[in-house]
C-alpha distance (Angstrom), angle and dihedral (degrees) to the residues before:
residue distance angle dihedral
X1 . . .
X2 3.69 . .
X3 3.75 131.1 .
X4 3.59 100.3 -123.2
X5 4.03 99.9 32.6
X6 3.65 92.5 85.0
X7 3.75 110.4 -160.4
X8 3.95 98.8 -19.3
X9 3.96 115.3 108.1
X10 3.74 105.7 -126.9
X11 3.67 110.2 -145.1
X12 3.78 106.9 -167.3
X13 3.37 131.8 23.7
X14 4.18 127.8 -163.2
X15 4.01 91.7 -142.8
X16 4.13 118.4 -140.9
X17 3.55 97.7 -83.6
X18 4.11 96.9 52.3
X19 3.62 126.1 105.1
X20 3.27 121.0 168.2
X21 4.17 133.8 175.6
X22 3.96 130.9 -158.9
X23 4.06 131.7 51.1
X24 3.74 115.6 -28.1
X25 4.04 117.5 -160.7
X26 4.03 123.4 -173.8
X27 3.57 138.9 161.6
X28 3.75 111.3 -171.5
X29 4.09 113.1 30.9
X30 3.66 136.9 -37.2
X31 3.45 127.8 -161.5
X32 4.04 122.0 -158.3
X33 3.93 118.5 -158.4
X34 4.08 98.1 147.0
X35 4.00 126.6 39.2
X36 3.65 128.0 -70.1
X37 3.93 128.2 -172.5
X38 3.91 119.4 -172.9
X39 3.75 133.2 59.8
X40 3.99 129.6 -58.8
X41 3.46 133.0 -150.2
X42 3.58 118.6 -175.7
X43 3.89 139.5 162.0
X44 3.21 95.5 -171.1
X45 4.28 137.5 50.0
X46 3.92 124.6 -42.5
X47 3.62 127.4 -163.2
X48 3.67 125.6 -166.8
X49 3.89 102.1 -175.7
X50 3.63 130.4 -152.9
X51 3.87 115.1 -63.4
X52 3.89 91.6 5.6
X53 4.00 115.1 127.8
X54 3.80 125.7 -144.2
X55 3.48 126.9 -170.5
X56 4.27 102.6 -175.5
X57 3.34 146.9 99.4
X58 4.01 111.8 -111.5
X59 3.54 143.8 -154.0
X60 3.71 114.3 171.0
X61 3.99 134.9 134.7
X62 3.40 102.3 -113.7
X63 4.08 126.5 12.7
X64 3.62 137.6 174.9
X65 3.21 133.2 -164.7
X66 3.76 140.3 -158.2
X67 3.95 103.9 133.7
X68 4.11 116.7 55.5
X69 3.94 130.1 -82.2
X70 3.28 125.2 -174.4
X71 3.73 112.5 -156.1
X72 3.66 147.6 61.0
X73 3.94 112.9 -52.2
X74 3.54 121.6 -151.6
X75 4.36 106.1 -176.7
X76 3.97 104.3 -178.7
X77 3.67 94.6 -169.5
X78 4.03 110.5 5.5
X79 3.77 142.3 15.7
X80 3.89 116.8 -167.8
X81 4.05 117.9 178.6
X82 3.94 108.9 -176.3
X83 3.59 132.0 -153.2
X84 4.20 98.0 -57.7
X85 3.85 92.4 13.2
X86 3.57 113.3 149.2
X87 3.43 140.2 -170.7
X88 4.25 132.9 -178.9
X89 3.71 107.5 -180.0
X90 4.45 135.8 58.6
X91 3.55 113.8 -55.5
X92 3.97 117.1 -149.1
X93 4.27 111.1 -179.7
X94 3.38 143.8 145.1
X95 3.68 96.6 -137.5
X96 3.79 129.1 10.6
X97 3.49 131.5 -159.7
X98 3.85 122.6 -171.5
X99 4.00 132.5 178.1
X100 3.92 126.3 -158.9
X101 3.62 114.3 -74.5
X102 3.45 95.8 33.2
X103 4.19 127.8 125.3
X104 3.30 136.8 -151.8
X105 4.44 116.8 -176.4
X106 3.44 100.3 -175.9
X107 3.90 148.4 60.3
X108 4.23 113.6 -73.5
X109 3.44 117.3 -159.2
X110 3.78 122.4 -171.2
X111 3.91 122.2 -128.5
X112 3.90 130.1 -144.1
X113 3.82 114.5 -133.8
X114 4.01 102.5 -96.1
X115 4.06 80.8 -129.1
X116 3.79 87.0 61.3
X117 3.65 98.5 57.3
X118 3.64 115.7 95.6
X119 4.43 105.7 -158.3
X120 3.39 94.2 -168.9
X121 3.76 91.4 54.2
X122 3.77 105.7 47.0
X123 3.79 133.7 71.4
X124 3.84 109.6 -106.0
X125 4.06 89.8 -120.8
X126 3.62 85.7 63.0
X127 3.96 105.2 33.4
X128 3.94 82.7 53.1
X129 3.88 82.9 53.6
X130 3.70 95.0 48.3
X131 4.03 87.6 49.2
X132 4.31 108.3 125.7
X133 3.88 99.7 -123.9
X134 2.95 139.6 109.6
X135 4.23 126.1 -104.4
């Protein structure tokens, strides 16, 4: 198990040497090491390790970071940014957790749980605001 994945079980791992380029889809956990260009779409956990690069846009549940993407970050339930972590690209999360010597070059904006919302309360200018998805 790795280092910074906490308790989860990471199932499969893109090892130093990978790169790969297109449309990535998981369910379960993902584990970057290498480089990857393209987009990702994930409902499940995302790992960009130390040193690894990442070129995408992303929409996952939970992601963190310690290696570099460049790209706009959508984190349904959970942003993490380790010690070196670095993102250059939007941020949209409902929570966000960020250690020293981290960076962020982009705008964040911070999500309301979807079970918060109340339609029939809101105005639909701002429920379309409050809408989990990304720009």
């Amino acid at each position: 198990m790795n280092k910074h994945a906490g308790n989860r079980k990471v199932r499969t791992v893109f090892g130093r040497e990978t790169h790969f380029t297109g449309t990535l889809k998981f369910k379960e956990s993902l584990q970057i090491n290498g480089r990857f260009d393209g987009i990702i779409n994930s409902s499940g956990f995302l790992m960009v390790e130390t040193g690894a690069v990442v070129n995408a846009d992303i929409k996952t549940d939970t992601l963190v970071v310690a290696g570099t993407i460049k790209g706009d970050v959508y984190a349904a339930e959970r942003l993490e940014l380790l010690h070196g972590g670095k993102i250059i690209g939007n941020i949209r999360c409902l929570y966000l957790i960020a250690a020293d010597s981290t960076s962020i070059q982009g705008r964040c904006d911070m999500i309301k749980d979807a079970a918060d919302i109340d339609v029939f309360s809101l105005p639909l200018d701002q429920l379309k605001k409050s809408v989990n998805r990304v720009d």
